[in-house]
C-alpha positions in Angstrom: 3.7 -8.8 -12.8 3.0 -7.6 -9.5 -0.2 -7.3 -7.0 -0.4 -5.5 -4.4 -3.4 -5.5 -1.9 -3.8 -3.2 1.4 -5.3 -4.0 4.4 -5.1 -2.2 7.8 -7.2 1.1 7.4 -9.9 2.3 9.3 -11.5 4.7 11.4 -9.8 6.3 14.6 -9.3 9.1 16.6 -6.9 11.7 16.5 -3.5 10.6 18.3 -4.1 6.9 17.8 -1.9 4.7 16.0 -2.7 2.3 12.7 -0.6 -0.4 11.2 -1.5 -0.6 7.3 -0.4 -3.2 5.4 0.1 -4.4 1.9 0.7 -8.2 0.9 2.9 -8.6 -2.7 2.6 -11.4 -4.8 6.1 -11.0 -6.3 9.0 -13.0 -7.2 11.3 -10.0 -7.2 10.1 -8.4 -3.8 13.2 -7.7 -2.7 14.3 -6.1 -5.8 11.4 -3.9 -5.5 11.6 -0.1 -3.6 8.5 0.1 -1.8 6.5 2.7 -1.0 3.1 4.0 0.8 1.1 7.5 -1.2 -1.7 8.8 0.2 -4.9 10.8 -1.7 -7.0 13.1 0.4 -10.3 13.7 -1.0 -10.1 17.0 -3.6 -6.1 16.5 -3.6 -3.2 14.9 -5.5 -1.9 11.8 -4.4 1.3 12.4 -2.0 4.3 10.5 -1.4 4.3 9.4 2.5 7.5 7.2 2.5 9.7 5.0 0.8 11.8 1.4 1.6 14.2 1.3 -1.3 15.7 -2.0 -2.1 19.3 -1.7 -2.3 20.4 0.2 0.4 17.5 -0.9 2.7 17.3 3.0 3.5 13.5 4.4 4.1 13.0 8.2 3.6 9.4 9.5 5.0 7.5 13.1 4.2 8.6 15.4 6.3 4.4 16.1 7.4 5.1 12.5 8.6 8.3 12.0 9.9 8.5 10.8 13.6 5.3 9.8 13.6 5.2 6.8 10.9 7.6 3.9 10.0 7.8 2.0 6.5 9.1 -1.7 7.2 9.1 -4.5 5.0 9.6 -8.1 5.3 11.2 -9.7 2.0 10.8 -13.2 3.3 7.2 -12.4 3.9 6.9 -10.3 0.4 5.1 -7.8 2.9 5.5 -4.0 3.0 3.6 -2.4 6.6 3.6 1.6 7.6 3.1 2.1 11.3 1.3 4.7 12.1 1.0 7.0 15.3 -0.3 9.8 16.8 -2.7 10.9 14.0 -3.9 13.4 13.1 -7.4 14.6 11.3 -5.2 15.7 8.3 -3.7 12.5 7.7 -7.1 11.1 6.4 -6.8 9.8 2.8 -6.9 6.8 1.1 -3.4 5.2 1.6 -2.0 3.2 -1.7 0.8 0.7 -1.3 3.2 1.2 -4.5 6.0 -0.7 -6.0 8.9 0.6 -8.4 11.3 -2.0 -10.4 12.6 -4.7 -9.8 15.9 -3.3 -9.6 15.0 0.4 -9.6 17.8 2.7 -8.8 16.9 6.0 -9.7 16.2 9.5 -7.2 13.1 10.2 -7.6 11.5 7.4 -5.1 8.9 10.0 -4.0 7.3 11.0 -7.2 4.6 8.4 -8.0 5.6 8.1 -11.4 8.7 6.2 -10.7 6.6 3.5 -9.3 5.1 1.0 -11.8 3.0 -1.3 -9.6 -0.3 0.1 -7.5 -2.7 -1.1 -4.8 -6.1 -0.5 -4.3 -6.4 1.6 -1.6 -7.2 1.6 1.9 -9.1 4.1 3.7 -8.0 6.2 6.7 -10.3 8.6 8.5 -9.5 10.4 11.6 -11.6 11.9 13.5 -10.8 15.0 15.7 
């Protein structure tokens, strides 16, 4: 089994930055692809951006590329998303996910490959 539990969110102004972060209690972190989703209120649940375990690759939205960063720290079984210049539109409740262990399939930004959830953490940003 895997938990996951976010922390990090909050409320800020447009164009400042937010580090969100999700603590694992997993053997198999490593093994794991990590991910962050996001839900804005009245909307499906996006993918934002993955860390995939093999290859170490990350691969971001493209509404957030440049201005976010997945990281992870295996020896830490920790999983953070850096967050800057943000923007009213990126408020939603952000959800750390988890596929695997040992997950090696394509489709790392559908959230049905991922079998593990967190609870959520709340962004709002204010214009």
């Amino acid at each position: 089994q895997v938990q996951l539990v976010e922390s990090g969110g909050g409320l800020v102004q447009a164009g400042a930055s937010l580090r969100l972060s999700c603590a694992a209690s997993a053997r198999t972190f490593s093994s794991l692809d990590m991910g962050w989703f996001r839900q804005a209120p009245g909307k499906e649940r996006d993918f934002v951006a993955t860390h995939r375990w093999f290859s170490g690759r990350t691969y971001y939205a493209e509404s957030v590329q440049g201005r976010f960063t997945i990281s992870r720290d295996n020896a830490k079984n920790a999983l953070y998303l850096q967050m800057t210049s943000l923007k009213p539109e990126d408020t939603a409740v952000y959800y750390c996910a988890a596929a695997g262990p040992y997950y090696s399939g394509s489709y790392y930004s559908q959230d049905s490959s991922y079998n593990y959830w967190g609870q959520g953490t709340q962004v709002t940003v204010s214009s």
